[in-house]
Structures are given as structure tokens and as C-alpha cells.
C-alpha positions as CSV (number, residue, x, y, z in Angstrom):
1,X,23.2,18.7,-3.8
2,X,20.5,17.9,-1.0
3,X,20.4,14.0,-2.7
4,X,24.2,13.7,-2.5
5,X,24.4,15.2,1.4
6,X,21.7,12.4,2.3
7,X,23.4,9.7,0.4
8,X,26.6,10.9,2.6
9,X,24.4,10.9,5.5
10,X,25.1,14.5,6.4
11,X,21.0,15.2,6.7
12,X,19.3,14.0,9.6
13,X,15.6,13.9,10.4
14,X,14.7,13.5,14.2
15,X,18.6,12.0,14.4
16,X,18.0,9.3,11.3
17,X,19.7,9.4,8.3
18,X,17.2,9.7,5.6
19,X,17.0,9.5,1.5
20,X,16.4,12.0,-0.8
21,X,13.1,10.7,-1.5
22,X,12.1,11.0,2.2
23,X,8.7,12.7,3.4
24,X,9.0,15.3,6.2
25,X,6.6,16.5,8.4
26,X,5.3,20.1,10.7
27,X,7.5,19.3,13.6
28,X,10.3,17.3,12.7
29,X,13.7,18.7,13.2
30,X,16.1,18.5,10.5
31,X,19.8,18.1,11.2
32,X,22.7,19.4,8.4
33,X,25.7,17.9,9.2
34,X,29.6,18.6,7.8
35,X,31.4,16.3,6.5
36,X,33.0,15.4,9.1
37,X,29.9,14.9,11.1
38,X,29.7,18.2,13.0
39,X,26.3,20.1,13.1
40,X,26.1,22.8,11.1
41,X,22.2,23.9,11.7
42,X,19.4,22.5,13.0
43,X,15.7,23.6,12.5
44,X,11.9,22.7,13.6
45,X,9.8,22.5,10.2
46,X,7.0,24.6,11.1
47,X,4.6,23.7,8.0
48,X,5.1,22.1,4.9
49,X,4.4,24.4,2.0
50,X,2.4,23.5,-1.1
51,X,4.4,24.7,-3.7
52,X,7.6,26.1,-4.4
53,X,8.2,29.6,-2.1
54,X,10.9,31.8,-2.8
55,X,14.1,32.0,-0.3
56,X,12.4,35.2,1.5
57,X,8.7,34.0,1.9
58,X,10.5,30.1,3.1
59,X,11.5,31.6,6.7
60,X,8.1,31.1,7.9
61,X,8.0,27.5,7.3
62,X,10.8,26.9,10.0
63,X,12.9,27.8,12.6
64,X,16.2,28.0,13.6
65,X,17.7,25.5,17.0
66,X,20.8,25.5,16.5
67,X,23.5,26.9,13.9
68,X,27.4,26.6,13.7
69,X,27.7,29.9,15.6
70,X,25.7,28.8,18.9
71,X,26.8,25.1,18.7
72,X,30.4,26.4,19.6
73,X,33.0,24.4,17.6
74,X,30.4,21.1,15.9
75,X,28.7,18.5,17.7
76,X,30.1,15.2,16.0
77,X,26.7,13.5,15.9
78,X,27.1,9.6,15.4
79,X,29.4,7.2,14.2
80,X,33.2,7.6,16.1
81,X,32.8,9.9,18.6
């Protein structure tokens, strides 16, 4: 799922489409768009971790900017706007 959202463009790292394939860093800010281009969330990566970390234990590796709820109706982030 995460491959096909980044082959539609709808996941953005520091406002750039990326691949599925891309590397991430502690600090950059990941964007999930709709299809339509609205934001859904945004988050800070806090740390990467080195293996796989179940759903409860992966809160601590980032942290919430932005969500559907306090960006109030969806940013459309690039192309028409």
C-alpha cells in the first residue's frame, strides 16, 4: 500500500514526492496526502528504528504536526491549486 501511495504521489518527504525505495532520516517530516491532494497527517520522524517495532512501541519514533482534524478541511498541497 505505502509503494502504491508514493507511486500516486500522496507521500511527501520535506514537500517532495519520494519512491518507495526512498531513505528517511531523524527530522524529516513526512506528509500523507488524499487522493485528491489534501493533507491528511503530517509527522517529524524522531529516530529511525533498527528493526521492526510493534504499532504501540512505534509512537516514540515520531510525532504528530498536523492531522485531518487540526488542518480544518485539507490543505491541497501542489499541483492545481
Amino acid at each position: 500500500m505505502a509503494g502504491r501511495n508514493c507511486k500516486d504521489e500522496r507521500i511527501l518527504v520535506n514537500d517532495n514526492p519520494v519512491r518507495p525505495a526512498a531513505s528517511v532520516r531523524a527530522g524529516d517530516i513526512v506528509t500523507f496526502l488524499n487522493p485528491l491532494g489534501e493533507k491528511l497527517r503530517v509527522v517529524r520522524l524522531l529516530d529511525i528504528p533498527t528493526r521492526q517495532q510493534s504499532r504501540r512501541d512505534s509512537a516514540a519514533f515520531y510525532e504528530g504536526i498536523e492531522s485531518d482534524e487540526t488542518i480544518g478541511g485539507g490543505d491541497r498541497v501542489g499541483g492545481d491549486q
